[in-house]
Each structure stands twice: as structure tokens, then as C-alpha cells.
RODO-2510 file (C-alpha; in nm, 4 decimals, decimal comma):
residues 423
     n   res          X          Y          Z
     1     x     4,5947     1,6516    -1,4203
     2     x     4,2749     1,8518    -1,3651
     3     x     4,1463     1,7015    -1,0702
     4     x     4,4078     1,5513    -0,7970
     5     x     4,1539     1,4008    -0,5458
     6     x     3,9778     1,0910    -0,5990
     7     x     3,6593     1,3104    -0,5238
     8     x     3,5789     1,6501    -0,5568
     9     x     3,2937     1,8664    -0,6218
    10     x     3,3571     1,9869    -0,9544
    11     x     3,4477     1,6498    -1,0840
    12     x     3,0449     1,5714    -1,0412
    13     x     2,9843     1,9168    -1,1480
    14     x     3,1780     1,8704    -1,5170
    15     x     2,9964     1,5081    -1,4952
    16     x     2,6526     1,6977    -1,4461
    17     x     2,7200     1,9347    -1,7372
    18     x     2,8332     1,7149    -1,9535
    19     x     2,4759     1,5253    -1,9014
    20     x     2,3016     1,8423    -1,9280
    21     x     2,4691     1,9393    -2,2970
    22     x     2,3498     1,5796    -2,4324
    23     x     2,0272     1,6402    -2,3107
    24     x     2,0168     1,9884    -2,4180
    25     x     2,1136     1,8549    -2,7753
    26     x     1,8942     1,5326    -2,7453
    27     x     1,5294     1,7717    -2,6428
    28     x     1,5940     1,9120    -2,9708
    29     x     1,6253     1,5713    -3,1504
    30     x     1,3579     1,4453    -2,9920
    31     x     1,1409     1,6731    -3,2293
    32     x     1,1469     1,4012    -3,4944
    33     x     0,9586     1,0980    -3,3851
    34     x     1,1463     0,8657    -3,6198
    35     x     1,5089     0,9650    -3,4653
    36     x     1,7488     0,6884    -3,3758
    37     x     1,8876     0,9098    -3,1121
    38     x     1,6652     1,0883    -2,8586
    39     x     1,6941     1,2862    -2,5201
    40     x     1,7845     0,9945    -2,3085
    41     x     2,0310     0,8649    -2,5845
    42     x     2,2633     1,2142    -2,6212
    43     x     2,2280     1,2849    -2,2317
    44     x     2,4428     0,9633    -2,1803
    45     x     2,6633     1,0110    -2,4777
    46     x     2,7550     1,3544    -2,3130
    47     x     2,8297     1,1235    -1,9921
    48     x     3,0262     0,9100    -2,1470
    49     x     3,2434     1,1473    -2,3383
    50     x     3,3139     1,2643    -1,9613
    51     x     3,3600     0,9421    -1,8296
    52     x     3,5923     0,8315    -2,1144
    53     x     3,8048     1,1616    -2,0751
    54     x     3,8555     1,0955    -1,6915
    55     x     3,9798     0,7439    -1,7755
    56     x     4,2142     0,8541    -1,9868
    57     x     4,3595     1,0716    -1,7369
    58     x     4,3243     0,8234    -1,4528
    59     x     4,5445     0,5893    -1,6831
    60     x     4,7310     0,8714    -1,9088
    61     x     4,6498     0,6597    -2,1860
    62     x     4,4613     0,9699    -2,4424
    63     x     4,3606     0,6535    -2,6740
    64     x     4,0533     0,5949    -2,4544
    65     x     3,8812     0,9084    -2,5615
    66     x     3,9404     0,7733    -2,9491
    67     x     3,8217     0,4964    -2,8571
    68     x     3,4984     0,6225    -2,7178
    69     x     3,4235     0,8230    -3,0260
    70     x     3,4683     0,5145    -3,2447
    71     x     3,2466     0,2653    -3,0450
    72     x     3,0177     0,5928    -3,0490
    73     x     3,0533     0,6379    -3,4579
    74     x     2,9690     0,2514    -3,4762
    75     x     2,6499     0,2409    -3,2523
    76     x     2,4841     0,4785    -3,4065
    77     x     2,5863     0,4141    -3,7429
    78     x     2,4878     0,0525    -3,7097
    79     x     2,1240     0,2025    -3,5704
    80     x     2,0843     0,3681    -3,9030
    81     x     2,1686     0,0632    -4,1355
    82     x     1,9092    -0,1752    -3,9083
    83     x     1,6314     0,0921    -3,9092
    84     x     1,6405     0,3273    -4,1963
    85     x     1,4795     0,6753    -4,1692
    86     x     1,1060     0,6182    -4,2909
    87     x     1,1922     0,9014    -4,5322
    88     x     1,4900     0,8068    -4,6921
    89     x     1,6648     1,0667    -4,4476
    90     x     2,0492     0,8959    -4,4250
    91     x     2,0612     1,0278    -4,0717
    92     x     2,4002     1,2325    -4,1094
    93     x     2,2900     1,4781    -3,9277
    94     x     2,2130     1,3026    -3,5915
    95     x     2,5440     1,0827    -3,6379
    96     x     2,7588     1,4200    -3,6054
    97     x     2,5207     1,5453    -3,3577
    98     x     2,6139     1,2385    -3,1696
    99     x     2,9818     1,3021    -3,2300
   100     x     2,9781     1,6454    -3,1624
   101     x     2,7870     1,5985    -2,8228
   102     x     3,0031     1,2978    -2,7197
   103     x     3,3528     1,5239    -2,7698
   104     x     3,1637     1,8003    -2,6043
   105     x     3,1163     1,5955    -2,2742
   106     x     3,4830     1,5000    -2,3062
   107     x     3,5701     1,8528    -2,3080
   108     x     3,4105     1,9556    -2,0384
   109     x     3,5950     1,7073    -1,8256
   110     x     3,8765     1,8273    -1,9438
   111     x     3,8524     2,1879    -1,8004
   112     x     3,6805     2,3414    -2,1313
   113     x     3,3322     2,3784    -1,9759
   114     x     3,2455     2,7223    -2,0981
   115     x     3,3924     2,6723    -2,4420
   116     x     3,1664     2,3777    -2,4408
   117     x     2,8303     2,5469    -2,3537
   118     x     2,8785     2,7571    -2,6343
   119     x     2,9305     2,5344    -2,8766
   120     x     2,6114     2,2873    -2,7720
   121     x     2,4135     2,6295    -2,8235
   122     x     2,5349     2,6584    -3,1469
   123     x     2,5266     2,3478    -3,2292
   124     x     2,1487     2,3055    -3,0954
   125     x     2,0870     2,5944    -3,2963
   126     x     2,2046     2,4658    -3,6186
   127     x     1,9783     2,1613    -3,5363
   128     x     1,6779     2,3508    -3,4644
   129     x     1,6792     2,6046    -3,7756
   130     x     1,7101     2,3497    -3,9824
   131     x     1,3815     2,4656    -4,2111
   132     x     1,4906     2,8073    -4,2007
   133     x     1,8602     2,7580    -4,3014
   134     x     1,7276     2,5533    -4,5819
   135     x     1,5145     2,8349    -4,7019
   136     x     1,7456     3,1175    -4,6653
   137     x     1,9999     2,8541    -4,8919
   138     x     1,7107     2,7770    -5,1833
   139     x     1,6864     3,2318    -5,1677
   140     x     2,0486     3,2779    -5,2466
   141     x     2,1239     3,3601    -5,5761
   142     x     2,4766     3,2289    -5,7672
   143     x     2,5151     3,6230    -5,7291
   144     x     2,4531     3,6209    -5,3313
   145     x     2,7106     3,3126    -5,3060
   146     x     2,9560     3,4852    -5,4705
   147     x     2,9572     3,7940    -5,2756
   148     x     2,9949     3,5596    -4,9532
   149     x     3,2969     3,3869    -5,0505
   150     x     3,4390     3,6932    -5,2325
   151     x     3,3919     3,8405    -4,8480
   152     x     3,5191     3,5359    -4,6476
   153     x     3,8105     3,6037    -4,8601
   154     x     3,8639     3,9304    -4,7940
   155     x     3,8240     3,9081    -4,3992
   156     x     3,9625     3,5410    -4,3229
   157     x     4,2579     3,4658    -4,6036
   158     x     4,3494     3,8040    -4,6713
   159     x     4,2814     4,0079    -4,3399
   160     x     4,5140     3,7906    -4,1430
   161     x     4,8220     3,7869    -4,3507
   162     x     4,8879     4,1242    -4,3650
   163     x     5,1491     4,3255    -4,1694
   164     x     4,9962     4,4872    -3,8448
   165     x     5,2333     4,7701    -3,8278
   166     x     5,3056     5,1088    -4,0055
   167     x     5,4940     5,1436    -4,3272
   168     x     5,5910     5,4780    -4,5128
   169     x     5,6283     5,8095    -4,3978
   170     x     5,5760     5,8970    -4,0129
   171     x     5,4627     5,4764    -4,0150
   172     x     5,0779     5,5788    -4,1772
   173     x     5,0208     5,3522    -4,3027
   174     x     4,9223     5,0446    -4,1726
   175     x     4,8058     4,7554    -4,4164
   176     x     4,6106     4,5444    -4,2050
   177     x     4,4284     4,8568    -4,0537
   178     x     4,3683     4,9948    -4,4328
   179     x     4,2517     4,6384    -4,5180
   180     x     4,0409     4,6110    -4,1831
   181     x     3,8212     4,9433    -4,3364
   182     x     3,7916     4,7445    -4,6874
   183     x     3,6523     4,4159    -4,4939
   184     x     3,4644     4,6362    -4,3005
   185     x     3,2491     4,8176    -4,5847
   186     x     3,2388     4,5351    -4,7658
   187     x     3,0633     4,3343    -4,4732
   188     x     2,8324     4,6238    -4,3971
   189     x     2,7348     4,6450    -4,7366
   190     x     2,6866     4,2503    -4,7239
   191     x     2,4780     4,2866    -4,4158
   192     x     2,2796     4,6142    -4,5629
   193     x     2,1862     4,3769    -4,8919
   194     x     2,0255     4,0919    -4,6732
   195     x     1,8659     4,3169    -4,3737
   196     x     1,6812     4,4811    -4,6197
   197     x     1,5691     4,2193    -4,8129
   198     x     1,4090     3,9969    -4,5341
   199     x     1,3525     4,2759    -4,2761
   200     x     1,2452     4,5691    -4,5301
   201     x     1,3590     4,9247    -4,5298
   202     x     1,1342     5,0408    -4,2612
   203     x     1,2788     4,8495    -3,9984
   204     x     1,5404     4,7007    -4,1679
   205     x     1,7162     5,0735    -4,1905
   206     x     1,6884     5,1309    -3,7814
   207     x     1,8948     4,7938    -3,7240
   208     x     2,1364     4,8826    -3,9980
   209     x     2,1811     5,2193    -3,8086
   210     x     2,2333     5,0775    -3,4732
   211     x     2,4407     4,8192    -3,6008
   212     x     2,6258     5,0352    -3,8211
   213     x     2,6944     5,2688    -3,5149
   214     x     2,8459     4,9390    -3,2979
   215     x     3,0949     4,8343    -3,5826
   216     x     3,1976     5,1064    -3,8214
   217     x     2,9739     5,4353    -3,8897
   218     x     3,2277     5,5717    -4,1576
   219     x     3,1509     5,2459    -4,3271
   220     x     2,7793     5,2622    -4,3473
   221     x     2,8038     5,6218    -4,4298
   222     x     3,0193     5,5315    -4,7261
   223     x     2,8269     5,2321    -4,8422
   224     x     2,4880     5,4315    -4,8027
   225     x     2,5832     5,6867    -4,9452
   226     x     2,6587     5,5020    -5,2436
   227     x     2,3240     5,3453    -5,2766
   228     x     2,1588     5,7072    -5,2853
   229     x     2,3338     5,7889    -5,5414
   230     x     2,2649     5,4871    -5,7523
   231     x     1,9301     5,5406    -5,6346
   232     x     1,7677     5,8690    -5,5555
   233     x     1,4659     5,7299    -5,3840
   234     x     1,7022     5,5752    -5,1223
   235     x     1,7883     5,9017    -5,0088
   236     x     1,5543     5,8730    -4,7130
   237     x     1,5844     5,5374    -4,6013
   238     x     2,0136     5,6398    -4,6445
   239     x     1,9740     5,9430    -4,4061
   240     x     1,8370     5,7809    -4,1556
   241     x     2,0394     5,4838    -4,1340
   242     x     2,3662     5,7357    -4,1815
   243     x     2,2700     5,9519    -3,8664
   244     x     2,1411     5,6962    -3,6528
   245     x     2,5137     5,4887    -3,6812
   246     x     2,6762     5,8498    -3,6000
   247     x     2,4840     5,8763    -3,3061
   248     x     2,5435     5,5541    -3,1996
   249     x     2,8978     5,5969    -3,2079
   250     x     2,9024     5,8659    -3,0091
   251     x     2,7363     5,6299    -2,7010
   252     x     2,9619     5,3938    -2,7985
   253     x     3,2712     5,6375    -2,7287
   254     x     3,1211     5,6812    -2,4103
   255     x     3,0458     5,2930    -2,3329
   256     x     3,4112     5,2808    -2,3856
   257     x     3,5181     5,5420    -2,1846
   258     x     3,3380     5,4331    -1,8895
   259     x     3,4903     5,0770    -1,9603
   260     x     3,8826     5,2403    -1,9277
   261     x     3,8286     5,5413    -1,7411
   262     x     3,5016     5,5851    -1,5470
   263     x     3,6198     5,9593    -1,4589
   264     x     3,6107     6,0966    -1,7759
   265     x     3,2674     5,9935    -1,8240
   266     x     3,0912     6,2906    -1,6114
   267     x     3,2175     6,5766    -1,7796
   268     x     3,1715     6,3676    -2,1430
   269     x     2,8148     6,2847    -2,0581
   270     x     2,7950     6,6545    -1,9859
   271     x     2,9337     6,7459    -2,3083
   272     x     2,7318     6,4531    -2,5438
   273     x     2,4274     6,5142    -2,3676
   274     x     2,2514     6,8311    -2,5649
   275     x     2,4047     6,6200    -2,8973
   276     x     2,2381     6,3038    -2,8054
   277     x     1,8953     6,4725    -2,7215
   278     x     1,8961     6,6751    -3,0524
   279     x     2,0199     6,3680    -3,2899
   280     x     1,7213     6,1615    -3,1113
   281     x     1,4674     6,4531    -3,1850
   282     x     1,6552     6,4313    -3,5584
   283     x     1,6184     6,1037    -3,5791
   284     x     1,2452     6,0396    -3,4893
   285     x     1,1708     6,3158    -3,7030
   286     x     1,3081     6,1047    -4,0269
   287     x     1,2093     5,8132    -3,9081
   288     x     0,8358     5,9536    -3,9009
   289     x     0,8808     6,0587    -4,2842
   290     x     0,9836     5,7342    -4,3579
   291     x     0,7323     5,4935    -4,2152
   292     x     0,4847     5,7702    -4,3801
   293     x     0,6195     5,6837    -4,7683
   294     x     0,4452     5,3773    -4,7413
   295     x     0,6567     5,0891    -4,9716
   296     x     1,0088     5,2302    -4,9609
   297     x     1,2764     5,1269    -5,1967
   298     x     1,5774     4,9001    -5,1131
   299     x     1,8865     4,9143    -5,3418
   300     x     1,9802     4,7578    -5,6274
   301     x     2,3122     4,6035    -5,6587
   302     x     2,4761     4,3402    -5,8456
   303     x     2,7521     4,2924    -5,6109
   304     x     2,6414     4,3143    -5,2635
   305     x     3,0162     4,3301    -5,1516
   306     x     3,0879     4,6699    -5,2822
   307     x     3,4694     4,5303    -5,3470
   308     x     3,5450     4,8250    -5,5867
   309     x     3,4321     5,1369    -5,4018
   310     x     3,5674     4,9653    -5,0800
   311     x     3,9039     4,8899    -5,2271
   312     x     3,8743     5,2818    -5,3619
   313     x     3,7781     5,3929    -5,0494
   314     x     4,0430     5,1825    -4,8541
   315     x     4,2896     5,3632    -5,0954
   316     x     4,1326     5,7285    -4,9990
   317     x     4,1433     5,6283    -4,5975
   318     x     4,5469     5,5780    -4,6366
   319     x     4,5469     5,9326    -4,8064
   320     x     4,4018     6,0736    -4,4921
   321     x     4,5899     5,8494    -4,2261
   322     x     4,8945     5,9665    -4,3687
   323     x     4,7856     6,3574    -4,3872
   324     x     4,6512     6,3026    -4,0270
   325     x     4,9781     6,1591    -3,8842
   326     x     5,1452     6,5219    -4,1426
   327     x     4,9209     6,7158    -3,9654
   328     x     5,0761     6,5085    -3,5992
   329     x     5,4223     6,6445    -3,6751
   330     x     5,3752     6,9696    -3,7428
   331     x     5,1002     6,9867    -3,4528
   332     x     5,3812     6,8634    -3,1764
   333     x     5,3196     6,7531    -2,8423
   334     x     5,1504     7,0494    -2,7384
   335     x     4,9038     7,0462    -2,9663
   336     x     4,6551     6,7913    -2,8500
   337     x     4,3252     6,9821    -2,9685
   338     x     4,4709     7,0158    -3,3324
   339     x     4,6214     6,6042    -3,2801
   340     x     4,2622     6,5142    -3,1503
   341     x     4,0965     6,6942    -3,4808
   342     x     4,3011     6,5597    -3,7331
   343     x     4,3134     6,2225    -3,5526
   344     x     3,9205     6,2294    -3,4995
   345     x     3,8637     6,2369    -3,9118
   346     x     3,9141     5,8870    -3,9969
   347     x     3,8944     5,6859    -3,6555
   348     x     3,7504     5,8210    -3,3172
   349     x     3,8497     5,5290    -3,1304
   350     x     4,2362     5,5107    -3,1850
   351     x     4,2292     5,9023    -3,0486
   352     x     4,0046     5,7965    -2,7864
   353     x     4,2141     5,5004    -2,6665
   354     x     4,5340     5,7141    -2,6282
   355     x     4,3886     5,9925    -2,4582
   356     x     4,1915     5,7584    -2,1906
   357     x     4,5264     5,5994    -2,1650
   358     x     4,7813     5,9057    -2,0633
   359     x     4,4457     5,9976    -1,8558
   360     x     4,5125     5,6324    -1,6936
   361     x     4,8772     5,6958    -1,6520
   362     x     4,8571     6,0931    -1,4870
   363     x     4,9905     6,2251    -1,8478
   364     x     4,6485     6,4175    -1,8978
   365     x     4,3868     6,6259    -1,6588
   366     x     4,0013     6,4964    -1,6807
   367     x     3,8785     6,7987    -1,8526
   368     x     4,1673     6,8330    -2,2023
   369     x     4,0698     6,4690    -2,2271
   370     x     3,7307     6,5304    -2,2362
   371     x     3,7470     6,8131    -2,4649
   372     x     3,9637     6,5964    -2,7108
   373     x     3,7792     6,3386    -2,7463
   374     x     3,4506     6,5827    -2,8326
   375     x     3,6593     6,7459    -3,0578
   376     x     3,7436     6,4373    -3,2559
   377     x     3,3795     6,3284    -3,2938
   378     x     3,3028     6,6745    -3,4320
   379     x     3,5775     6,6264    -3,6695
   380     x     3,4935     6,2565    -3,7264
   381     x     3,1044     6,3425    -3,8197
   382     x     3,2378     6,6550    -4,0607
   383     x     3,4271     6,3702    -4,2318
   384     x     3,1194     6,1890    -4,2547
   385     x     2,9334     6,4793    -4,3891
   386     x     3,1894     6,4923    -4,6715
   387     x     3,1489     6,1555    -4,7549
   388     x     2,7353     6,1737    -4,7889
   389     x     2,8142     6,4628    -5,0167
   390     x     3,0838     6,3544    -5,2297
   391     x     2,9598     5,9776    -5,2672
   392     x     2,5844     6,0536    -5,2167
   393     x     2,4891     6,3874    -5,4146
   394     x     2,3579     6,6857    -5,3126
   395     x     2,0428     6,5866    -5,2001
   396     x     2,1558     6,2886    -4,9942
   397     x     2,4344     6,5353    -4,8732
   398     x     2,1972     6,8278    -4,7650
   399     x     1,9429     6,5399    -4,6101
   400     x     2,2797     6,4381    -4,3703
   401     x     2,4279     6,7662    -4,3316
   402     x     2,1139     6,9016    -4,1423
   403     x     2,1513     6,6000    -3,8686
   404     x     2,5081     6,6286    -3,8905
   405     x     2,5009     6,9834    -3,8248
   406     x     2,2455     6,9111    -3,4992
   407     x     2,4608     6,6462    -3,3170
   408     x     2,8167     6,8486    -3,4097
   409     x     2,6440     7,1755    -3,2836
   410     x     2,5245     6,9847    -2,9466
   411     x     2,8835     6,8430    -2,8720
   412     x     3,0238     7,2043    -2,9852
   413     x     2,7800     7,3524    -2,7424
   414     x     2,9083     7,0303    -2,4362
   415     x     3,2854     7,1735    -2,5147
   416     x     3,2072     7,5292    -2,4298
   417     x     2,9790     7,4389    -2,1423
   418     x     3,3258     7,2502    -1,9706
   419     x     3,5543     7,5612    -2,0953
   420     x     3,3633     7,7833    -1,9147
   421     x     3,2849     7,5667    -1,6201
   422     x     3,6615     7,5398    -1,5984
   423     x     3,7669     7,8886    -1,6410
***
């Protein structure tokens, strides 16, 4: 049983936030005049989801909490049928809203508090964009509803059922992380095709950058660099958004290794520092060009998933995992720089992750890890710079290559600024 006394503090503190979620839930109802259910009406359904939950383990006798939801259903139900909405409204919505708030209070009581608060804000949420849901539904095309399920199919059906381990020679080749980079360009493509339809390329292109940078920066470069070629006038608004998700992932290397091994981080701030300042100074400068073009384009595409160049390009990142982990062998043990480089050309993180780790463990000295960890960034944004060319053109490519060129020079310039500091 949760609670052993026949008092305690946190029982009254689960009973007090299972009042507060109904009346979270019920504030929002009360928007509508005409609603059968109102603050004062989902505050004690949240109570009594609690209460019917601690009866149930008073007398072990789970039924009660079934019963509670039925005699909840009924109520409420029966509310509707004497007093129809004045606008023909069948009330669905507040009946699960009812529901949903009732097995929320019963949850809380039974030790799933936080889980709970999350899911009233969600849920209150849902309620309260109700308009705007409706309007981003009637602007979906058949086309835009078939890219979404094509992509929940991709990441939740297929994603999941394939083998997380490494098949083929030296164990490359892993299908679930090939897979993962196919979900993943897919999705930022997704993401690209509706931020810059209700955002706009002028600000819609710094988001897609940052959030580019957080979840997968080869990604955006690929799908980017698609557009531009498919569209020359994209080339600016594709620039931008392709260096600002490089630089962003190289804070994010550093977010992480302050998160696993706080210190490494000195001598890696030292070494990101002149690349950060420059890719800013980059960055700003194309960002200024941009907002001065006045209406920019935003690309054209009939399937906003990408699913053929990311299945191609899924295909191409198992080519290089599997030269990478070549390129392992023959490198040995004792070639971490070389292992870094290779390693660093399709994923910084994994690199990352095993060098903070023997760092962790007394396997490596602060300053090699530092260095290899720079070294695969420089390798990972020459990558990069390959992909703007070869998917993107020329132009697109010598627009990238520039920034590239700024931000791989800076952390070039952090590596021999901690090789000479350690000589």
C-alpha cells in the first residue's frame, strides 16, 4: 500500500493535488457559459477520483475506482441529455474531460502525481486550443495528412521493431541507428515544411537552425540542401539555417560534456570559443542579408517527408559507418586522433560519449579528450560541407563552405592553442 498510517501528510497533499488538477481543468471549462461542467464541478471530480482510489486500497477491492468512473460517465452524461448544448454541441468533449480528470485524481493517489500534472497540462491544453487546432486541421491538405502518417510510420511502427545492434562487417551497421537518421530527416523536413509556412522564412529559418542544431544538424543540412537545389532562391534562407544548426551542435557537445564530465569542459570551452565567436559574427552577417531580401521564398515540395532522399541518404550513412568503423581497424588503439576523425564524420556524439566515458573511468588524460572531440567536429562539419555541395550545388555549397570554413578554422585554431599550452 502507498500510505501505511491512517494519517499522513502526503495523503492530504495527493488529496490537495488531485483538487487542484480538476480545478485546473474546470477554469478552462468554465470559458463556455453554457458548460454542464464548470470549475467547482471538475475540482471535486479530481477529489473523488482520489477518494475512490484510497477506498479501494483501504478495502483492496480495485472495483471501486470502476465504479467511480461509471457513476462519473452517467452523471454527466445524464446532464447532457436533460440540458442540451444551446448549440447543438453533443458535449463529448467535456464528458472525456470529466473522465480524464476523474482518473487523473485517482492517479495521483496512487503515487503517480507527477505523471499526472503533466498530463492535466496537456490535457488543459488540448481544451484551450481548441480554435486553433481546428484551424491548423481545415489548412492541411490530403497531401500534408499523408506525409504525417507516412512519418508516424516511419518513427513509431517501423523505428521500434528493428534490431538495435550491429550487423555485417566489424558490426557497422546498425539498423535501428541507420533507420533513426531516415526518421530523423524525414521529421526535420516535416517540421521545415510547416515552420515555414506559418512562421515564414525570416524567422521561421532561425528556429529551424536552432532546432536543427538540438536534434540532428547532418539532417537539416541534408534536407536543406535539397531544397536549394530544387530551388535556387532558397539558397540564402538554406545557408543560414545550415550554419546556425552546426553551430548549435557544437554548444550542444559542450552542454553534454559538462553534463558527464564537467572537467573537460575548460580546456573545450577554450578550444570552441574563437569558433563560436566567428560562426556568430557569420551568422548575423547572413542573417542581415536575409531580412534585407524583403519576401523570401519557402520551398516547394510535394512530399514534405522527403522519404526518398532520406531512405537514399540512410543508405549513403551505412556506407560511411561501415568505412568509419574500416578506418577503426586499421587506426588501432593508439590511434585515437585518426578514430576521433573518422568517427566525427557521421555522428559527433557517439565519439563524444566514449571519449567522456574512458575520461570518467581514468582510461584518458583531460587534454587527448579534448582534442578528440574538436577534432571530430572539424571532421563532422567537413562532412557537412560535402553534403551542401553534393546535394545543394555550387552556389549553395560555396554559400556554406565560407561559414564552414570560419567555425572549422576557430576550433582548428582552440586545438593548437591546448597543444601548445601543453607542450
Amino acid at each position: 500500500m502507498l500510505f501505511s498510517l491512517p494519517f499522513e501528510a502526503r495523503q492530504l497533499e495527493a488529496l490537495a493535488l488531485a483538487t487542484a488538477i480538476g480545478l485546473l481543468m474546470g477554469l478552462e471549462r468554465e470559458r463556455r457559459p453554457a458548460a454542464r461542467a464548470g470549475v467547482r464541478t471538475f475540482g471535486l471530480t479530481g477529489l473523488l477520483g482520489a477518494l475512490m482510489a484510497l477506498l479501494a486500497e483501504l478495502l483492496a477491492t480495485p472495483a471501486f475506482i470502476a465504479m467511480g468512473f461509471a457513476v462519473v460517465a452517467v452523471m454527466i452524461i445524464a446532464a447532457f441529455i436533460r440540458h442540451p448544448e444551446p448549440d447543438d454541441d453533443p458535449g463529448t468533449t467535456s464528458v472525456v474531460a470529466l473522465l480524464v480528470c476523474y482518473s487523473l485524481g485517482a492517479m495521483v493517489w496512487l503515487g503517480h502525481g507527477r505523471l499526472a500534472v503533466m498530463a492535466t497540462v496537456g490535457a488543459t491544453m488540448l481544451l484551450y486550443f481548441k480554435s486553433e487546432l481546428r484551424g491548423v486541421a481545415a489548412r492541411l491538405t490530403s497531401q500534408d495528412w499523408r506525409s504525417i502518417l507516412q512519418f508516424s510510420v516511419l518513427s513509431l511502427i517501423v523505428l521500434p521493431i528493428l534490431p538495435n545492434r550491429g550487423f555485417g562487417p566489424y558490426e557497422a551497421i546498425n539498423p535501428h541507428q541507420v533507420w533513426l537518421m531516415v526518421v530523423l530527416i524525414s521529421g526535420v523536413s516535416l517540421a521545415g515544411y510547416a515552420a515555414l509556412r506559418l512562421v515564414g522564412a525570416r524567422y521561421g529559418a532561425p528556429l529551424l537552425g536552432l532546432l536543427g542544431g538540438v536534434v540532428s544538424s547532418t539532417a537539416t543540412t541534408m534536407v536543406f540542401s535539397r531544397h536549394a537545389r530544387e530551388n535556387p532562391a532558397m539558397a540564402p534562407t538554406a545557408t543560414l539555417v545550415i550554419l546556425l544548426a552546426n553551430l548549435i551542435m557544437v554548444v550542444r557537445i559542450l552542454f553534454i560534456a559538462w553534463a558527464l564530465a564537467p572537467s573537460v569542459v575548460e580546456p573545450l570551452v577554450t578550444g570552441c570559443l574563437l569558433a563560436i565567436l566567428v560562426g556568430c559574427m557569420v551568422i548575423a552577417l547572413n542573417w542581415h542579408k536575409l531580412a534585407s531580401q524583403g519576401e523570401l521564398p519557402i520551398p516547394q515540395t510535394r512530399n514534405p517527408t522527403e522519404l526518398r532522399a532520406a531512405i537514399g541518404f540512410g543508405l549513403l550513412y551505412a556506407g560511411v559507418l561501415l568505412c568509419a568503423a574500416w578506418l577503426s581497424d586499421i587506426a588501432g588503439s593508439s590511434g585515437l586522433y585518426l578514430l576521433a576523425f573518422v568517427s566525427g564524420l557521421t555522428d559527433v556524439d557517439a565519439i563524444a560519449l566514449s571519449t567522456l566515458r574512458l575520461l570518467n573511468l581514468g582510461k584518458l588524460e583531460v587534454m587527448p579528450t579534448a582534442i578528440a572531440i574538436l577534432l571530430a567536429m572539424i571532421a563532422n562539419l567537413s562532412f557537412k560541407s560535402s553534403l551542401a555541395f553534393g546535394l545543394g550545388g555550387g552556389d549553395l555549397g560555396r554559400r556554406v563552405l565560407g561559414g564552414m570554413l570560419a567555425v572549422g578554422a576557430g576550433l582548428g585554431g582552440g586545438i593548437a592553442w591546448l597543444l601548445y599550452n601543453s607542450l
